[in-house]
MIDOSE-1310 file (N, C-alpha, C; in nm, 2 decimals, decimal comma, always signed):
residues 271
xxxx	+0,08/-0,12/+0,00/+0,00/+0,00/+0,00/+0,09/+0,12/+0,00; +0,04/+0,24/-0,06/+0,10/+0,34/-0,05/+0,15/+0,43/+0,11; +0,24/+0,48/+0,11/+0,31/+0,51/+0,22/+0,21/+0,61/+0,30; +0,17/+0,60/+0,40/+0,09/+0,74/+0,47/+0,12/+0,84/+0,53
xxxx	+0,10/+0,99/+0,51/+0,12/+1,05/+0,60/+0,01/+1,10/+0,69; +0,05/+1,15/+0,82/-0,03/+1,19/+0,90/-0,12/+1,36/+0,88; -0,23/+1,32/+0,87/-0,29/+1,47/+0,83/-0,32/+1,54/+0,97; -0,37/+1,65/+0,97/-0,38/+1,75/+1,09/-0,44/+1,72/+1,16
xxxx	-0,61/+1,65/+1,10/-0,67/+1,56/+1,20/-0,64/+1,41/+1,25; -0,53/+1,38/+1,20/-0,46/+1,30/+1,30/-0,48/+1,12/+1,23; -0,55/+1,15/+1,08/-0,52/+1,00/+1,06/-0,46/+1,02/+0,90; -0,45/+0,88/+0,83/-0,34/+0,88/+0,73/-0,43/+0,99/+0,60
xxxx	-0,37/+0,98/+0,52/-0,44/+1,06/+0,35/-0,48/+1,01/+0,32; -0,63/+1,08/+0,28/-0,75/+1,03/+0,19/-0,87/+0,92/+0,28; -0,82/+0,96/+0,41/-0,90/+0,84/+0,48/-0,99/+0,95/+0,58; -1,10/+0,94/+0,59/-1,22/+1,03/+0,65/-1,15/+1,02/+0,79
xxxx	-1,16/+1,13/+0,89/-1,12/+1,16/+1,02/-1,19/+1,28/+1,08; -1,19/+1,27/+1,22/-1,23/+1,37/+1,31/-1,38/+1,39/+1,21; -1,42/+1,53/+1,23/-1,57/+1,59/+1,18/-1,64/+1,49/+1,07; -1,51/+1,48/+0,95/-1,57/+1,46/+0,80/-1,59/+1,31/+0,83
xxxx	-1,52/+1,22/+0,90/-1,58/+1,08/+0,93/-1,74/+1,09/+1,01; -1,72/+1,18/+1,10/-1,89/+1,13/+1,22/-2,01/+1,24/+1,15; -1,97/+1,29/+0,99/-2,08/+1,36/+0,92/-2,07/+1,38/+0,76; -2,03/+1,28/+0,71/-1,97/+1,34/+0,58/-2,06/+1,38/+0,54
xxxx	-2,22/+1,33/+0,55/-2,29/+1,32/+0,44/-2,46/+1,42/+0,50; -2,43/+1,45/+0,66/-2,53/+1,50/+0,68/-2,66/+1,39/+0,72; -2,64/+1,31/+0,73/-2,72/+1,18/+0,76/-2,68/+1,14/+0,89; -2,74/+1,01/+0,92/-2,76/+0,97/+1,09/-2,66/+0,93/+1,17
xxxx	-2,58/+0,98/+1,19/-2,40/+0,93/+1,22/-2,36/+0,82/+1,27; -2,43/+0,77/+1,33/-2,40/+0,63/+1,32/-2,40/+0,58/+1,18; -2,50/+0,54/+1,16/-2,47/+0,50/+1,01/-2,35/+0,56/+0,89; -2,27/+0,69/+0,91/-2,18/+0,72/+0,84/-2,08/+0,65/+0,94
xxxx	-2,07/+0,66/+1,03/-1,93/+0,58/+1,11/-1,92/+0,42/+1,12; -2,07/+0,37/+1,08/-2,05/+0,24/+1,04/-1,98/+0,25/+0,90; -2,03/+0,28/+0,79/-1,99/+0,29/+0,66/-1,86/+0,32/+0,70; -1,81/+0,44/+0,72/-1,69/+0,48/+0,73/-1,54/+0,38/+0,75
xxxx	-1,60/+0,29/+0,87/-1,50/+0,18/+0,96/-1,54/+0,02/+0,82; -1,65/+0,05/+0,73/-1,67/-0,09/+0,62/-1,52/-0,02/+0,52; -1,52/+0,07/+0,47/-1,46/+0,12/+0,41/-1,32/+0,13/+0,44; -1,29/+0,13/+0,55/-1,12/+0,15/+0,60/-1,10/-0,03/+0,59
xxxx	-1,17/-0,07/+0,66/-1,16/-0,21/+0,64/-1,14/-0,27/+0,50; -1,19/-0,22/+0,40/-1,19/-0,25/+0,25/-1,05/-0,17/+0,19; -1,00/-0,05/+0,23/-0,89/-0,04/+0,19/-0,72/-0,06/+0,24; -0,81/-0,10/+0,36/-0,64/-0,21/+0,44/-0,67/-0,37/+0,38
xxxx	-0,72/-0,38/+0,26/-0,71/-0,52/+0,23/-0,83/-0,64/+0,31; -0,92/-0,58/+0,33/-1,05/-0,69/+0,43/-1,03/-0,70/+0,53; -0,93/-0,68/+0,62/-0,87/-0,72/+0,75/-0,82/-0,64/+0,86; -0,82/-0,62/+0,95/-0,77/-0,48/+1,03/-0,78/-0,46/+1,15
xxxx	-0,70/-0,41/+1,29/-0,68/-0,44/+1,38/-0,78/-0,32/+1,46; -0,85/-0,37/+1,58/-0,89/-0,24/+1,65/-0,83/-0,12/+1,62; -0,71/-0,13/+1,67/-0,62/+0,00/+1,68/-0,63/+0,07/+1,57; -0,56/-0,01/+1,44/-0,58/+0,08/+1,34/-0,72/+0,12/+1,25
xxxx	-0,82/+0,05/+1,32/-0,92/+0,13/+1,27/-0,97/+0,28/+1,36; -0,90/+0,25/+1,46/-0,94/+0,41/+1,56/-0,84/+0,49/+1,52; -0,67/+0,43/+1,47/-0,58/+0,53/+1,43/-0,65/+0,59/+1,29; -0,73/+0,50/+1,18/-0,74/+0,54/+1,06/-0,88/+0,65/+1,09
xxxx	-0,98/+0,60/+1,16/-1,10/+0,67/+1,13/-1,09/+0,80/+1,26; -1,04/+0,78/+1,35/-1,03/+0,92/+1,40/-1,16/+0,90/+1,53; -1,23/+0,78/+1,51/-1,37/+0,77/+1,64/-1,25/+0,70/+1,77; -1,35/+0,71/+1,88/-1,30/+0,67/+2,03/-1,31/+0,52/+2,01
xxxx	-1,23/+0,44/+2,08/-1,27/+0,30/+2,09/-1,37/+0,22/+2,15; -1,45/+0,30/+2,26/-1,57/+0,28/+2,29/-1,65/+0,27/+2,19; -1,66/+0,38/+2,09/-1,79/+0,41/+1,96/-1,74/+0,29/+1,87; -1,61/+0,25/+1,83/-1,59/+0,16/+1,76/-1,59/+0,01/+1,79
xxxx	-1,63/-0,01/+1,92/-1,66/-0,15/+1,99/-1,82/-0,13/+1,93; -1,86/-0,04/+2,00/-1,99/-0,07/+1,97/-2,10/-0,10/+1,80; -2,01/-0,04/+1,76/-2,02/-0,04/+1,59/-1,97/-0,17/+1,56; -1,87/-0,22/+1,60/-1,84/-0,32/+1,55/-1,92/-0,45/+1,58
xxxx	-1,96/-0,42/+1,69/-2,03/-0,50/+1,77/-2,19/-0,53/+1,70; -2,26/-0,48/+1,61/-2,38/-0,44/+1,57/-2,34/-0,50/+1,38; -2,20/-0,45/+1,34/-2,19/-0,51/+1,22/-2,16/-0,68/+1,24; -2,08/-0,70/+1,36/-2,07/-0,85/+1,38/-2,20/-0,92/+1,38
xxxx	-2,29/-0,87/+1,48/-2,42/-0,97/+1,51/-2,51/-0,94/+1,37; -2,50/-0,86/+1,28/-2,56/-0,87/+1,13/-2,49/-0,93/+1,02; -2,33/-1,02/+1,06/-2,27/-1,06/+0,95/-2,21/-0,97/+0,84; -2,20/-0,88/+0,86/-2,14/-0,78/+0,81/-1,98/-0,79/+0,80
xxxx	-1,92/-0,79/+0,94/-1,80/-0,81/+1,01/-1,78/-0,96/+1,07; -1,69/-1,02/+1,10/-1,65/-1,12/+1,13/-1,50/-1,13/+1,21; -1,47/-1,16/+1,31/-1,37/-1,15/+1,38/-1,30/-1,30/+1,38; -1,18/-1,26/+1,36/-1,07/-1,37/+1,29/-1,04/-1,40/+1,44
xxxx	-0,95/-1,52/+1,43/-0,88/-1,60/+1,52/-0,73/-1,49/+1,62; -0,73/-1,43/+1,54/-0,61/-1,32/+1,56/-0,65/-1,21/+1,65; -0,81/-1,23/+1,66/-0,90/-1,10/+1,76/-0,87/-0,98/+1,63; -0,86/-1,00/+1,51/-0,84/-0,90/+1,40/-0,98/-0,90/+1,33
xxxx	-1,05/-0,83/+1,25/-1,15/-0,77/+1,21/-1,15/-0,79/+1,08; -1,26/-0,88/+1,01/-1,22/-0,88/+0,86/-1,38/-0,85/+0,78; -1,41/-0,83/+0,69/-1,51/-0,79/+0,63/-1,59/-0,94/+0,66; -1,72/-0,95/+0,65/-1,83/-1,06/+0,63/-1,89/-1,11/+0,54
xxxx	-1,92/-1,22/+0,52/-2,01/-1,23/+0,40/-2,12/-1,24/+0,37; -2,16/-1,17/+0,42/-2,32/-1,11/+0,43/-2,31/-0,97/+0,28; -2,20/-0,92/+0,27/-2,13/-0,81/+0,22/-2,19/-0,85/+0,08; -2,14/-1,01/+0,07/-2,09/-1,09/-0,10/-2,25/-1,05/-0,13
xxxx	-2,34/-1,08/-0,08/-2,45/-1,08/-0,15/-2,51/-0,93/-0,17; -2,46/-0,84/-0,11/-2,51/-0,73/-0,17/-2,43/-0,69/-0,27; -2,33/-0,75/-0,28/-2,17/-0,71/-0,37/-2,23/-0,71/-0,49; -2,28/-0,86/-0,49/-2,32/-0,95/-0,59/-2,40/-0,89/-0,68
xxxx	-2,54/-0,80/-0,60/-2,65/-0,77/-0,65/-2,61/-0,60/-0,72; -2,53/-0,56/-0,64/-2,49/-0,41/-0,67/-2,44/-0,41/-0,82; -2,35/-0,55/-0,80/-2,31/-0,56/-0,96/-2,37/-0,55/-1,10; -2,46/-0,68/-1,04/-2,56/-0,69/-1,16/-2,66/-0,55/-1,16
xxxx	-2,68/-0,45/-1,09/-2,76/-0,35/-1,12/-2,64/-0,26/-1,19; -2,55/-0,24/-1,16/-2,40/-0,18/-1,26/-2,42/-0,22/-1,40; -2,42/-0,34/-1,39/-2,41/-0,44/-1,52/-2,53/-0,34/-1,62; -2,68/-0,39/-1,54/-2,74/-0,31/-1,61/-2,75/-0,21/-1,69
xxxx	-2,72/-0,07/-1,58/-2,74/+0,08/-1,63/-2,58/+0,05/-1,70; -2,52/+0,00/-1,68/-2,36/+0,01/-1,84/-2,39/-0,05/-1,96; -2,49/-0,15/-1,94/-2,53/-0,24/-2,04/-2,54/-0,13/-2,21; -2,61/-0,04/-2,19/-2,68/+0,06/-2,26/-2,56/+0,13/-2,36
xxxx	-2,43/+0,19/-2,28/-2,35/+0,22/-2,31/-2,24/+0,12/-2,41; -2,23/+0,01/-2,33/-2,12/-0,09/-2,39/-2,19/-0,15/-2,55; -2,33/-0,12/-2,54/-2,39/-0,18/-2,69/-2,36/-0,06/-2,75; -2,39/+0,06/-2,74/-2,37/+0,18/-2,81/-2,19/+0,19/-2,89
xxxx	-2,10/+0,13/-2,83/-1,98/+0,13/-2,83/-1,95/+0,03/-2,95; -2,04/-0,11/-2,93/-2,03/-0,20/-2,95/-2,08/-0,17/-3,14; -2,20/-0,09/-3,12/-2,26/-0,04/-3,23/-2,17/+0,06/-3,34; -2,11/+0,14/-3,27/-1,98/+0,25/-3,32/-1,88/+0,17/-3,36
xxxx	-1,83/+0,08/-3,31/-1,70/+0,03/-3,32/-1,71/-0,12/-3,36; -1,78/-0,22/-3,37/-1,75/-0,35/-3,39/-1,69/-0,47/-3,29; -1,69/-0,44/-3,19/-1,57/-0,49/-3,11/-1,68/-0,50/-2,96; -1,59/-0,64/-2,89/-1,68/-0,64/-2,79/-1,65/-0,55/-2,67
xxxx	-1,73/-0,52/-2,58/-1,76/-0,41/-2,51/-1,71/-0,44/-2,38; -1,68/-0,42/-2,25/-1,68/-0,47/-2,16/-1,63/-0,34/-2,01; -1,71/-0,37/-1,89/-1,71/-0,29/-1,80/-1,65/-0,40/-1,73; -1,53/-0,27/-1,66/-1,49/-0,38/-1,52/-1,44/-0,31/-1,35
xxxx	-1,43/-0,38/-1,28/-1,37/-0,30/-1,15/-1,29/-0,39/-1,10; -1,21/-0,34/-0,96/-1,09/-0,43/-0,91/-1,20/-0,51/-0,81; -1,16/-0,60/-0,72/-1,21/-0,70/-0,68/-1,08/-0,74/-0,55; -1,04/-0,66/-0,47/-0,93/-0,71/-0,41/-0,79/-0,67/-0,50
xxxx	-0,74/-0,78/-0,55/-0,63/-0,73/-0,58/-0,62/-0,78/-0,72; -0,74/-0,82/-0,79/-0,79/-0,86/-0,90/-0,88/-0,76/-0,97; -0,91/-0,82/-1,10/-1,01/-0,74/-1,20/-1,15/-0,81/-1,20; -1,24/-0,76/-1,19/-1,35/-0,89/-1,21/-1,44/-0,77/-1,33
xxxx	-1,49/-0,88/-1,41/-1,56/-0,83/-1,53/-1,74/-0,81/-1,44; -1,78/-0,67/-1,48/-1,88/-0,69/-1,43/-2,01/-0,65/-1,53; -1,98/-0,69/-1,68/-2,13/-0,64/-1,76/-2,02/-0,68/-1,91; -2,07/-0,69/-2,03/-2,00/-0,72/-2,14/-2,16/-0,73/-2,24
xxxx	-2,10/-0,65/-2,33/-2,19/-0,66/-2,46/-2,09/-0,73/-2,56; -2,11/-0,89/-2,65/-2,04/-0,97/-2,74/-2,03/-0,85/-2,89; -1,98/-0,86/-2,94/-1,93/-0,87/-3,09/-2,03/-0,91/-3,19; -2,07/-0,83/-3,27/-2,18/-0,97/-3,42/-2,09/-1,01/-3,47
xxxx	-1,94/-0,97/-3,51/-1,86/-1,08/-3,57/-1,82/-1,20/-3,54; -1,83/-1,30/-3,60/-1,85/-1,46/-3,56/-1,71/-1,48/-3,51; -1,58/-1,44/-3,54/-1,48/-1,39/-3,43/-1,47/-1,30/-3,38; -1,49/-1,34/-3,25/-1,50/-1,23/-3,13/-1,45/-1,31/-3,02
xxxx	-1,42/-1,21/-2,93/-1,33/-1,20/-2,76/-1,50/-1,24/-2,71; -1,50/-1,30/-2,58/-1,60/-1,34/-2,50/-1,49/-1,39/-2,33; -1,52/-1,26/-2,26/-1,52/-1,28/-2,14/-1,66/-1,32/-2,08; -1,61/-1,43/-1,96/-1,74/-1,43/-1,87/-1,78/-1,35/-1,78
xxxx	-1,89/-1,26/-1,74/-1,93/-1,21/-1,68/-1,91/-1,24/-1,53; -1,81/-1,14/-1,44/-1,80/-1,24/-1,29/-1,64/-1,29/-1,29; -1,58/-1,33/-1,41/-1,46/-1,41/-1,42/-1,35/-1,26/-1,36; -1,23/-1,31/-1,29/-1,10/-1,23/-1,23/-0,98/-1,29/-1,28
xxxx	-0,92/-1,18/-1,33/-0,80/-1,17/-1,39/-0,72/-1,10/-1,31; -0,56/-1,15/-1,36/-0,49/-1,07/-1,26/-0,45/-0,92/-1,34; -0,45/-0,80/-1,27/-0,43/-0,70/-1,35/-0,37/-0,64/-1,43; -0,21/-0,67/-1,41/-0,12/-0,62/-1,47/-0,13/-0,65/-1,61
xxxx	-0,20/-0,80/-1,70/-0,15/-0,82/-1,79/-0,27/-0,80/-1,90; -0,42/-0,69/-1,83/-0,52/-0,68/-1,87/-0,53/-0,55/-1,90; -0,62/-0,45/-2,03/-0,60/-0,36/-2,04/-0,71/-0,25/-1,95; -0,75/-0,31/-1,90/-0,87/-0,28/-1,77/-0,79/-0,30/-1,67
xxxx	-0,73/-0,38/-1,63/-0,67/-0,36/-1,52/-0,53/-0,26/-1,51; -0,45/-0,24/-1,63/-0,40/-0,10/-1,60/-0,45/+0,09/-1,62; -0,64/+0,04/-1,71/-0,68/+0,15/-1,66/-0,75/+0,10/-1,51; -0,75/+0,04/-1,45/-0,79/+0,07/-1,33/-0,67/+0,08/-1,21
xxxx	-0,57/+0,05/-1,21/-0,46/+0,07/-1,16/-0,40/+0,21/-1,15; -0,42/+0,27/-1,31/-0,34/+0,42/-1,33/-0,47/+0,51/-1,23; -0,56/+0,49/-1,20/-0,67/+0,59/-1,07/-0,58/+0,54/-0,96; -0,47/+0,48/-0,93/-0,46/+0,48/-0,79/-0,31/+0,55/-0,80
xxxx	-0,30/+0,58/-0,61/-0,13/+0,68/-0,63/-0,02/+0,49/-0,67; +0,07/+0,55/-0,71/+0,18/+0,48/-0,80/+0,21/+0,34/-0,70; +0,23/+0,40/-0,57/+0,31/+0,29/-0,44/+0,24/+0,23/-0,42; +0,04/+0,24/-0,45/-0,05/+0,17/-0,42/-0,07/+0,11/-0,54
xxxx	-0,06/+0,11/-0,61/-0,11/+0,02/-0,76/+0,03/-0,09/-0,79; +0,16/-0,05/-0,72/+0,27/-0,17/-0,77/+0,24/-0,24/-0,64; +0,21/-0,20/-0,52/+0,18/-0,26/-0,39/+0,07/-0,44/-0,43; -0,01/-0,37/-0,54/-0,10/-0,41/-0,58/-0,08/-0,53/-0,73
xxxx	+0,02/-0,51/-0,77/+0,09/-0,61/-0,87/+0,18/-0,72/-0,79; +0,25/-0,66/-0,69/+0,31/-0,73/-0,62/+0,27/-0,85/-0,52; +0,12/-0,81/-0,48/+0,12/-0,89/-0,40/+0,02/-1,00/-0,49; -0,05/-0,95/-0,56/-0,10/-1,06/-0,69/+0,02/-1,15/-0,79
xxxx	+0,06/-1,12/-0,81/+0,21/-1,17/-0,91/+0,16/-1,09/-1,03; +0,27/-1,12/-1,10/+0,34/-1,08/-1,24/+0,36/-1,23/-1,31; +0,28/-1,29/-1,35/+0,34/-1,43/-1,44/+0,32/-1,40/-1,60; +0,43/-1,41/-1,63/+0,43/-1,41/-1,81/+0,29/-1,50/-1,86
xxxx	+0,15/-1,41/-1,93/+0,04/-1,47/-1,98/+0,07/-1,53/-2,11; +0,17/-1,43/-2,15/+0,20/-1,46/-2,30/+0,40/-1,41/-2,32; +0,43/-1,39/-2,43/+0,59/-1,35/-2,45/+0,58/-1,21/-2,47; +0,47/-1,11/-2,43/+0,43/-0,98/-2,43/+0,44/-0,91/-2,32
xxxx	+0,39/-1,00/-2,22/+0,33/-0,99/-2,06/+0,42/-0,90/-1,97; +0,39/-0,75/-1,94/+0,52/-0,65/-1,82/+0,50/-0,76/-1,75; +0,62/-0,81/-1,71/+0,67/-0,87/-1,56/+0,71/-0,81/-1,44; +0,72/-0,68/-1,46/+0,84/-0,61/-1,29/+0,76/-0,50/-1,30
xxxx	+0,75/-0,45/-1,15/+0,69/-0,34/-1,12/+0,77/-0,24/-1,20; +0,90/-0,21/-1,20/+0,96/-0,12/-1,30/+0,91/-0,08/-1,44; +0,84/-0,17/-1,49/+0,82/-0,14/-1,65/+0,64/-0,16/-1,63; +0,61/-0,20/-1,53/+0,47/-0,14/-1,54/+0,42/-0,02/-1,45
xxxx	+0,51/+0,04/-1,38/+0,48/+0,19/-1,35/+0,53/+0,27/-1,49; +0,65/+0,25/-1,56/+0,66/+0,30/-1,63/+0,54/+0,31/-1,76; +0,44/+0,19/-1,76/+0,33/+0,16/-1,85/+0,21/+0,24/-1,81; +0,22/+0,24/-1,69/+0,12/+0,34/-1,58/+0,08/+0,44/-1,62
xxxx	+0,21/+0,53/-1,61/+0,25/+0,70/-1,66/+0,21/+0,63/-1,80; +0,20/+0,60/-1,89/+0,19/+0,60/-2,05/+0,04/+0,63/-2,03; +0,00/+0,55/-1,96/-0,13/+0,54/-1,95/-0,23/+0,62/-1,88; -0,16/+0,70/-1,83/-0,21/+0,86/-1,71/-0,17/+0,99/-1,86
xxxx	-0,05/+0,95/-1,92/-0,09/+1,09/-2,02/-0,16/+1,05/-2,14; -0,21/+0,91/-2,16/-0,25/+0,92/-2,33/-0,40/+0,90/-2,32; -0,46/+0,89/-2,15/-0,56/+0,87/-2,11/-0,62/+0,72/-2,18; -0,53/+0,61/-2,19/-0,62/+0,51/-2,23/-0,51/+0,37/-2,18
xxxx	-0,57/+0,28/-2,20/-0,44/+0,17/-2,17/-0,48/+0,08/-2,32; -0,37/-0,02/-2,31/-0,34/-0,10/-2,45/-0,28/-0,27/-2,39; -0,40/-0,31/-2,40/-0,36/-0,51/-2,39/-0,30/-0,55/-2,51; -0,14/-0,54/-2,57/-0,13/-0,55/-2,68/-0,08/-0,73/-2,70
xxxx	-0,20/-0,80/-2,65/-0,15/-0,94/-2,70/-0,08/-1,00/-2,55; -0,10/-0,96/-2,44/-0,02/-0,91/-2,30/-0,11/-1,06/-2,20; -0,22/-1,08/-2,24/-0,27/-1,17/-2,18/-0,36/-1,30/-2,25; -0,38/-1,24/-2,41/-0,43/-1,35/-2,48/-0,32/-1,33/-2,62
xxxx	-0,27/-1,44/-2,70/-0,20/-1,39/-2,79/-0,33/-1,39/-2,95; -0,27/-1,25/-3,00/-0,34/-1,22/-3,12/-0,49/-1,13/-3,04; -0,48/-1,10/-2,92/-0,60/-1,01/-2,93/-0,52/-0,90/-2,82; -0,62/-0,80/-2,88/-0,59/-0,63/-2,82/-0,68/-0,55/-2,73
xxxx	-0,69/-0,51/-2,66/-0,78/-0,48/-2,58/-0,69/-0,26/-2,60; -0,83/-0,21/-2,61/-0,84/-0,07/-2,53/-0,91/-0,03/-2,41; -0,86/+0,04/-2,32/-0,96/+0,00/-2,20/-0,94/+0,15/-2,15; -1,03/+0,20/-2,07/-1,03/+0,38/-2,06/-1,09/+0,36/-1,89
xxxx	-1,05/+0,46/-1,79/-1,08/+0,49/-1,70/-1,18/+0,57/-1,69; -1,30/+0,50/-1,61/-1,42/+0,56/-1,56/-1,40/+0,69/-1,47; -1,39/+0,75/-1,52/-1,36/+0,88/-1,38/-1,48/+0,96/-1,35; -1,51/+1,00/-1,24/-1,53/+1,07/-1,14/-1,74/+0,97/-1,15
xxxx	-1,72/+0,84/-1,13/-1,87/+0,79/-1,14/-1,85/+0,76/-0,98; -1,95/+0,68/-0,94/-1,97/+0,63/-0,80/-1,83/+0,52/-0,74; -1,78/+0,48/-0,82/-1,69/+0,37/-0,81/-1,60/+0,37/-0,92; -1,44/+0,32/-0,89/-1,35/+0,26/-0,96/-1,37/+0,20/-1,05
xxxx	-1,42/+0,23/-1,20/-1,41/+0,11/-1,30/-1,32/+0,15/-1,45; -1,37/+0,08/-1,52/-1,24/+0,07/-1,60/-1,38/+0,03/-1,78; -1,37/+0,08/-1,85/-1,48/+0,05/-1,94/-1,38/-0,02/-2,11; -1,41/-0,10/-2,17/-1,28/-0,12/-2,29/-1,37/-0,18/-2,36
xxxx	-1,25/-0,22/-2,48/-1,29/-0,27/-2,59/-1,20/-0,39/-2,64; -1,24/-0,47/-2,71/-1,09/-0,57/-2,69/-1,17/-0,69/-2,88; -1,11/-0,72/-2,94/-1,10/-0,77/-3,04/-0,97/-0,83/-3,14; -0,93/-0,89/-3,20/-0,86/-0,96/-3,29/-0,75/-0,88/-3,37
xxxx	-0,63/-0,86/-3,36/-0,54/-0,76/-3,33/-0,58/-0,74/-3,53; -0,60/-0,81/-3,61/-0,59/-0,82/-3,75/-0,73/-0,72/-3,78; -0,85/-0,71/-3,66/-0,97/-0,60/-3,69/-0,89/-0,48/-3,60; -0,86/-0,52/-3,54/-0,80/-0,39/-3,40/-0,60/-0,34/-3,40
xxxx	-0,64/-0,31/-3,52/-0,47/-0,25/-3,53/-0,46/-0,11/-3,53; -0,30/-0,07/-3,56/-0,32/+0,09/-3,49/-0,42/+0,23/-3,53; -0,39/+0,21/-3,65/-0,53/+0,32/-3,67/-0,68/+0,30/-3,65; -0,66/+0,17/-3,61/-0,87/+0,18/-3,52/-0,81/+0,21/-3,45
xxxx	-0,71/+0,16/-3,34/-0,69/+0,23/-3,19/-0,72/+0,38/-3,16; -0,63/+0,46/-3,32/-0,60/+0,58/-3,29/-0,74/+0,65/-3,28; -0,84/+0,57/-3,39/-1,01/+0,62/-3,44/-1,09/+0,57/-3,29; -1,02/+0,45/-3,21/-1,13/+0,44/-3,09/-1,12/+0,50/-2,99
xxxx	-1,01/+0,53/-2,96/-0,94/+0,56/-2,83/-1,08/+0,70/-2,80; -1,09/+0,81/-2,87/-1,14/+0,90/-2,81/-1,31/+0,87/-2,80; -1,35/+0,74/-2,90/-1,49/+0,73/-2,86/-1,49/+0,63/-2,75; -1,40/+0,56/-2,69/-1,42/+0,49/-2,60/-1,39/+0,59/-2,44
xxxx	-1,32/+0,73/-2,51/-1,32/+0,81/-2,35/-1,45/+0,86/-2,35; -1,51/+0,91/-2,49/-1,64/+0,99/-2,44/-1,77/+0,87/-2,41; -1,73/+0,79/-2,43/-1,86/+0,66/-2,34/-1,80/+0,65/-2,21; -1,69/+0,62/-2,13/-1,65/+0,62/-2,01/-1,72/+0,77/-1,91
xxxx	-1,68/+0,87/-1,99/-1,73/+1,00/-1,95/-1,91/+0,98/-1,92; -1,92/+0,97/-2,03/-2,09/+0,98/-2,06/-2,19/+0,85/-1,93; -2,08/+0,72/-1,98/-2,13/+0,62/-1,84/-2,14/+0,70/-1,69; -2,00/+0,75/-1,68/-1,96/+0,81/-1,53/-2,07/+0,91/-1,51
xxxx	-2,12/+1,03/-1,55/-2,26/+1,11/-1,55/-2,35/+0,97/-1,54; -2,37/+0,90/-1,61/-2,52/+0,85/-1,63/-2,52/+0,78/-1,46; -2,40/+0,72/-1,45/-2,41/+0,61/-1,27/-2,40/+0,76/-1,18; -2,37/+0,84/-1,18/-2,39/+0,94/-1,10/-2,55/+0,95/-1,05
xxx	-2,57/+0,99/-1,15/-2,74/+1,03/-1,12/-2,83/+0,96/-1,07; -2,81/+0,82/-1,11/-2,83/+0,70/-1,09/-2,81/+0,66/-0,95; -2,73/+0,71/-0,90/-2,68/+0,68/-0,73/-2,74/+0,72/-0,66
């Protein structure tokens, strides 16, 4: 994970503390400091000790026993052998369901793409330290790419998973190749954190990423970061490098940003 520093109200960067934790939203505060403490838990990796959920969220340990204590008896929370604190799986099934309603309202967009461009469509988000495909419109060409809906890949060698990688700070996204691996998919495949931060930045200035044969051989994937929607996703296109060579790339790249754009508004509103 990326390195932390201590902010003024006393917990790491980017993590709600003091005021903005016990009110972000103007709503019943308990319920934001529940959410609040599901959420630190999800970005220390599922798992997390008393301590550092009162160092990260900034609440007293009394309010955080008792919260915890209310997510535990609803399955929410589950407490490990270690007296450590790990997410529940009560969670999976809303996970589940949140997805397939994602799937839906993207659905719309990824045919529209699919319609423009020829090539199959596909939305995705991280999953841990994985990619999981969560919506896909097929191809009418009788050769076409077909991911399964649900299926997780490891990120590095996917072009969704280095646009969903390039939204995070740099120490947390190799933090995040490292502890997944790097196994050669194909004789294409970045192996070392070094040449895929350097793939990163390619992919932070040209605004798009490129699967060039990196995890399937003879197929290409374009894949564009969903920015500013309710959630981390990653929206692409991926087809047969012989339909999908450089000048489609150059012709898709910007209609596959303005459908990532246009998705990101549409799940806004939608929220």
């Amino acid at each position: 994970m990326a390195t932390s520093q201590t902010t003024a109200d006393g917990g790491p960067d980017g993590v709600l503390v003091g005021p903005e934790a016990r009110g972000r939203s103007g709503g019943v505060q308990s319920l934001d400091r529940a959410f609040t403490l599901l959420e630190i838990m999800a970005d220390a990796g599922g798992e997390i000790s008393l301590s550092q959920l009162a160092a990260s969220s900034g609440l007293p340990l009394p309010t955080i026993h008792r919260i915890i204590r209310t997510l535990l008896g609803n399955g929410y929370v589950r407490q490990l052998p270690s007296r450590r604190y790990a997410l529940g799986p009560r969670l999976i099934g809303l996970g589940e369901s949140a997805s397939r309603m994602l799937g839906a309202w993207a659905r719309p967009h990824l045919a529209q793409l699919v319609e423009d461009l020829g090539e199959t469509a596909n939305l995705a988000m991280l999953d841990g330290d994985k990619v999981v495909y969560v919506a896909q419109v097929p191809s009418p060409h009788s050769m076409r790419m077909f991911t399964e809906v649900g299926r997780r890949v490891l990120p590095h060698s996917a072009g969704v998973g280095k646009a969903l990688l390039a939204q995070l700070p740099e120490a947390e996204a190799l933090a995040t190749v490292r502890r997944a691996g790097m196994p050669a998919a194909t004789d294409r495949t970045i192996t070392t954190p070094e040449a895929f931060a350097a793939e990163l930045a390619r992919v932070r200035e040209q605004g798009y990423a490129i699967d060039d044969g990196e995890q399937e051989v003879g197929v290409r994937c374009l894949a564009v970061p969903v920015l500013g929607g309710p959630a981390m996703m990653a929206v692409s296109i991926s087809g047969p490098e012989s339909r999908m060579n450089w000048d489609f790339v150059d012709r898709a790249a910007p209609i596959v940003r303005r459908s990532a754009v246009d998705l990101a508004e549409d799940l806004t509103h939608q929220a």
